[in-house]
ROFIKOL-597249 format. One record per residue (C-alpha): x, z, y; residue number from 1. Coordinates in steps of 0.1 Angstrom, whole numbers, always signed. Example, Ala and Ser with C-alpha at 12.3 -4.5 7.8 and 13.67 -1.06 7.14 Angstrom:
<sites>
SITE    c1    c3    c2 resi
SITE  +123   +78   -45    1
SITE  +137   +71   -11    2
</sites>
This chain:
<sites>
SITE    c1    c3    c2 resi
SITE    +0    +0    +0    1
SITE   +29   +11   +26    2
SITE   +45   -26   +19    3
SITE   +20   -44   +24    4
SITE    +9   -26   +57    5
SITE   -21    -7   +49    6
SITE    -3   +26   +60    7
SITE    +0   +36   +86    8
SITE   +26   +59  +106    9
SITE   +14   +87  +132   10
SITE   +36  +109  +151   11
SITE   +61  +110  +118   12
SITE   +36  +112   +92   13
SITE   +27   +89   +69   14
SITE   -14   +83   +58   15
SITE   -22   +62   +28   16
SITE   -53   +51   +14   17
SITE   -68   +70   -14   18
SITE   -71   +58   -47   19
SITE  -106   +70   -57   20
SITE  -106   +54   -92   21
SITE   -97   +20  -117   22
SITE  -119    +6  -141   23
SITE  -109   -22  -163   24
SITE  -125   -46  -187   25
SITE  -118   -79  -206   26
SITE  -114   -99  -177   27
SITE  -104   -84  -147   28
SITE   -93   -46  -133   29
SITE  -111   -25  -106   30
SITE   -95    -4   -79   31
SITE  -117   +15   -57   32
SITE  -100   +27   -23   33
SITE  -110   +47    +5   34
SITE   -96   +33   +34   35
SITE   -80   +49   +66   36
SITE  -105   +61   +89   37
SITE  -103   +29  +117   38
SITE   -97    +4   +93   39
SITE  -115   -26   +84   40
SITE  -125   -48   +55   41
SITE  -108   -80   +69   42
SITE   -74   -57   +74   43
SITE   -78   -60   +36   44
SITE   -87   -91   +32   45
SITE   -60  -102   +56   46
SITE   -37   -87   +31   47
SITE   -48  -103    -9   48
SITE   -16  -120   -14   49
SITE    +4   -89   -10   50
SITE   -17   -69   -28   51
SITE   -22   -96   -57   52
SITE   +16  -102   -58   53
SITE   +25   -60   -57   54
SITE    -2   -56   -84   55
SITE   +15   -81  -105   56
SITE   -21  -105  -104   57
SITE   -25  -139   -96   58
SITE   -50  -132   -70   59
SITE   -75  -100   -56   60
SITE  -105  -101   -44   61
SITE  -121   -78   -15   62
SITE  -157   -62   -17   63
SITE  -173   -33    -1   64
SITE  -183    -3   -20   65
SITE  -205   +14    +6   66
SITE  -188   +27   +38   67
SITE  -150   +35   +41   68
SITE  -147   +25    +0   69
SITE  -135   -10    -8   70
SITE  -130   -27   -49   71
SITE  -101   -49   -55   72
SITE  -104   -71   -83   73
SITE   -70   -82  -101   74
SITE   -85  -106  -123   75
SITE   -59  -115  -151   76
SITE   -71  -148  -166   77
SITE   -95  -173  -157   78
SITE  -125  -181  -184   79
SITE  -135  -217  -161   80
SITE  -106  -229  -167   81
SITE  -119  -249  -196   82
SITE  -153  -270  -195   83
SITE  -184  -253  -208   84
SITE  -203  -272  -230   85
SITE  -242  -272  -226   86
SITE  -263  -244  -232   87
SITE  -289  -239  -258   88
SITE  -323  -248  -241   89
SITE  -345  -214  -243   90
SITE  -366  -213  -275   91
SITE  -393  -193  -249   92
SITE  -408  -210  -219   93
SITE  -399  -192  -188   94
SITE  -400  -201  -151   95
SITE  -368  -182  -143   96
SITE  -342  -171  -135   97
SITE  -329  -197  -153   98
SITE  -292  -195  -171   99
SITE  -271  -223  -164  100
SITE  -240  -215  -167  101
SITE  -212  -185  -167  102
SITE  -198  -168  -143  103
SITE  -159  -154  -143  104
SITE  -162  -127  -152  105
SITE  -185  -142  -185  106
SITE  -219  -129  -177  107
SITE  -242  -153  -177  108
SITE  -251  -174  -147  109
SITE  -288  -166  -137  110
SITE  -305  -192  -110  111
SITE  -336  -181   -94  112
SITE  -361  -211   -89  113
SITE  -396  -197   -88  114
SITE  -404  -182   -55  115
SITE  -376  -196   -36  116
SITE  -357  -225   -28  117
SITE  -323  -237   -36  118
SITE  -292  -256   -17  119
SITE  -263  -268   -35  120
SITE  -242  -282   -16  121
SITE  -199  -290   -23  122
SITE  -179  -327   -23  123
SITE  -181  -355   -45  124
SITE  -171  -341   -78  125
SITE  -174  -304   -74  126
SITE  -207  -308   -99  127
SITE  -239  -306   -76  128
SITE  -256  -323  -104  129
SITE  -243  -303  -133  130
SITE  -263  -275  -117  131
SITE  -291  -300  -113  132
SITE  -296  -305  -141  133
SITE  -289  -271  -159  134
SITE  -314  -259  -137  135
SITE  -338  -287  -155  136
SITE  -328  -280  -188  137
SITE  -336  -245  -191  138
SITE  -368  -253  -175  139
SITE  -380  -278  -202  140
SITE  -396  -252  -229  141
SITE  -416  -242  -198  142
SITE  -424  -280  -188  143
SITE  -433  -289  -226  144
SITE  -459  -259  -224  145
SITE  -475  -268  -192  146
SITE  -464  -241  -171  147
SITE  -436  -262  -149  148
SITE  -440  -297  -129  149
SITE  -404  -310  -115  150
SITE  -407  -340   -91  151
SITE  -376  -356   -85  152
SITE  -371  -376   -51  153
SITE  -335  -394   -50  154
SITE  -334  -425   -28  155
SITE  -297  -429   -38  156
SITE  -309  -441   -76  157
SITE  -276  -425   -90  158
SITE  -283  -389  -103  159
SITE  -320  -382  -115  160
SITE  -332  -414  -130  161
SITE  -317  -405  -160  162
SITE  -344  -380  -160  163
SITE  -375  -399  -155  164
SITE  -395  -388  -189  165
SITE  -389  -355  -180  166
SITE  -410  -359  -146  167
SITE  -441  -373  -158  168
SITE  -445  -404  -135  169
SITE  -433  -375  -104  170
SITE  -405  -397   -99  171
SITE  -395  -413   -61  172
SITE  -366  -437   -51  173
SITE  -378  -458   -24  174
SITE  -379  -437   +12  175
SITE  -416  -447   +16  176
SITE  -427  -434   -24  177
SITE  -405  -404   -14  178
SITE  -424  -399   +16  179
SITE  -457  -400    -2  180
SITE  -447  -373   -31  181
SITE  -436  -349    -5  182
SITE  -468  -352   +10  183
SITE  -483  -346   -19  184
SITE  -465  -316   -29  185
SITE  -473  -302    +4  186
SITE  -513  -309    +0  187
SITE  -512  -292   -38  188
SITE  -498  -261   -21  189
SITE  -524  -260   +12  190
SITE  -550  -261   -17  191
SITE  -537  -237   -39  192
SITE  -529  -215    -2  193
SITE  -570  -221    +4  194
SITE  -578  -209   -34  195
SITE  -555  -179   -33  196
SITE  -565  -169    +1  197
SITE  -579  -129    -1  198
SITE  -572  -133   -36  199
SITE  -533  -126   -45  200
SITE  -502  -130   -33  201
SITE  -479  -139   -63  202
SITE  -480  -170   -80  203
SITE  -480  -167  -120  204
SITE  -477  -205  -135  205
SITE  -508  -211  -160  206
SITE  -519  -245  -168  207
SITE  -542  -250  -141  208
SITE  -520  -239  -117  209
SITE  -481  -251  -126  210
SITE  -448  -242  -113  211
SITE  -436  -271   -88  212
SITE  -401  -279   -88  213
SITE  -396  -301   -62  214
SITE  -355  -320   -68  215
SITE  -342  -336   -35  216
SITE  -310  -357   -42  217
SITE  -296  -357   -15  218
SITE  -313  -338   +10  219
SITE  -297  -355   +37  220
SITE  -316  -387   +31  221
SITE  -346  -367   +38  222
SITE  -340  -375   +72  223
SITE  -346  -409   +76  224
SITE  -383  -399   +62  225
SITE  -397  -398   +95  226
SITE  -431  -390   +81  227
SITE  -426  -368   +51  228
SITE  -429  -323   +60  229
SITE  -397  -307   +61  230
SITE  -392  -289   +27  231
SITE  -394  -259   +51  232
SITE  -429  -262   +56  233
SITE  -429  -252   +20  234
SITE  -409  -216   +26  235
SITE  -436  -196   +30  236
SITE  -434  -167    +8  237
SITE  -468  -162    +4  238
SITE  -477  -192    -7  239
SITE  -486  -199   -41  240
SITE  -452  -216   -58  241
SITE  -440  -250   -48  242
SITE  -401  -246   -50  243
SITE  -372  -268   -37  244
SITE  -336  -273   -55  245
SITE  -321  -294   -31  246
SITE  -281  -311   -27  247
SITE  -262  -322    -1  248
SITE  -229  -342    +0  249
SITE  -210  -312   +27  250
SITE  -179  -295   +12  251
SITE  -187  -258    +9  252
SITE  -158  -229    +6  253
SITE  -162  -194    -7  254
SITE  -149  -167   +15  255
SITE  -111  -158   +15  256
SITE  -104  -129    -3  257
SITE  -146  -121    -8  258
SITE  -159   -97   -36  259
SITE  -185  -127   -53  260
SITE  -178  -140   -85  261
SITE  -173  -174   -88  262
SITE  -198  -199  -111  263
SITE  -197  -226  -130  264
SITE  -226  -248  -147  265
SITE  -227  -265  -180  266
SITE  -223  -301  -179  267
SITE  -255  -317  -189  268
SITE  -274  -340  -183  269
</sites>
C-alpha cells in the first residue's frame, strides 16, 4: 500500500489502510480495505496497475463496499478466454431472465427482457448479435408455448433473417414495413394499456395476452423512420409488456479499474 501511494505521511507518522478481510474462490481473490478517512475510490482506481503488479495479478479491479470500504479483485485466470459454445435451450418456457451466456467469474449470465428494455451496443465484431440471438434462443420454449411474440425489424438484411421462422411472419426489412410493425407494436400495447387500466399493473404473458419482444437491428436506422414511435414511447413501466432489445454499431468501454464483471454470450445463431 505505502509503494503504491495509498499511505500517507502526517507530521512523522505513517497511516495505512486497514485490511478488514480476503476471501478467495476458484477464480479470483477478495480484499476488502477501509480506506484513509479523505480518500476516494478513483485514488484507487487511479492506482490498479500497482496494486495488480504488487499483488502478483494480472490485473485488480475497484468496487465499493459501502462507505469508507472498498473490494479488490485479483483475478488469477480468465475463463472467456476460450469461446463458449451454445447453451442448452430451457426444457421450461420462461420469459426471463434469460441465461445467455457466463460471466468471469463462471456464474451464469442472466439478461432481463420482460419489463424492460435492452441496448447493446460495442464495434463490428465485439458480438452484438451473439447476445441477439442468445437472448432469442432461451426464449424459444416460451415462443413454442404461446407465451412470447419476438418481431424482428432490421433494414440492414444481415443479422435477423436467418431467423425468420422464428417470428411468425413479424419480420420487417424495408424502412416503410419497419415503420408499420412499430406501429403496430405500439397500438397492441395502447389496447392492452386500455384493458388493464384499474385492473393490474404487472403483466403475466398467457396466450391471449403474449410477451412482445420487439428486436431492432440497428437501432440507428430507426431514424430515418420519420413516421414510426420512438421505442421510448414503449418505456412506460406500467404498461402491460412490450419489450425492446435493441443494437447499435457505437464502440462501448467498461470502466477502468470498475468492480462489474465482465460477460460474454454464447455464439449462436
Amino acid at each position: 500500500m505505502t509503494v503504491a501511494g495509498l499511505a500517507r505521511h502526517i507530521r512523522g507518522r505513517e497511516y495505512v489502510p486497514r485490511l478488514v478481510k480476503v476471501t478467495s474462490d476458484s477464480w479470483a481473490d477478495r480484499l476488502t480495505v477501509r480506506m484513509l478517512d479523505g480518500q476516494a475510490v478513483k485514488d484507487w482506481s487511479y492506482r490498479i496497475e500497482n496494486l495488480s503488479h504488487g499483488f502478483g495479478a494480472e490485473t485488480c479491479r475497484v468496487s465499493v463496499a459501502k462507505a469508507g470500504q472498498l473490494v479488490l479483485t485479483f483475478p488469477r485466470h480468465d475463463p472467456l478466454s476460450a469461446p463458449i459454445a451454445a447453451l442448452p435451450v430451457p426444457d421450461t418456457p420462461t420469459v426471463g431472465p434469460v441465461e445467455i451466456g457466463r460471466q468471469e467469474d463462471g456464474l451464469p449470465w442472466l439478461l432481463r427482457l420482460h419489463g424492460t428494455h435492452v441496448l447493446v451496443a460495442g464495434a463490428t465484431g465485439a458480438g452484438k448479435g451473439s447476445i441477439i440471438w442468445s437472448a432469442i434462443r432461451g426464449l424459444i420454449p416460451a415462443m413454442r408455448a404461446g407465451l412470447v411474440e419476438v418481431w424482428a425489424l432490421e433494414p440492414k438484411l444481415m443479422e435477423l433473417s436467418y431467423g425468420k421462422a422464428l417470428f411468425g411472419g413479424r419480420y420487417a426489412a424495408d424502412p416503410a414495413d419497419c415503420a408499420d410493425l412499430l406501429d403496430e407494436a405500439v397500438s397492441v400495447m395502447h389496447k392492452r394499456a386500455a384493458r388493464f387500466a384499474g385492473v393490474q399493473r404487472s403483466h403475466t404473458p398467457t396466450l391471449d395476452d403474449p410477451f412482445v419482444l420487439v428486436v431492432v437491428d440497428e437501432v440507428a436506422l430507426g431514424c430515418v423512420l420519420e413516421r414510426s414511435i420512438s421505442i421510448a414511447g414503449c418505456s412506460r413501466s406500467t404498461s402491460p409488456r412490450i419489450s425492446a432489445i435493441s443494437r447499435s454499431p457505437r464502440p462501448t468501454q467498461r470502466p477502468f479499474g470498475s468492480g462489474g464483471p465482465i460477460c460474454s454470450a454464447t455464439v449462436c445463431p
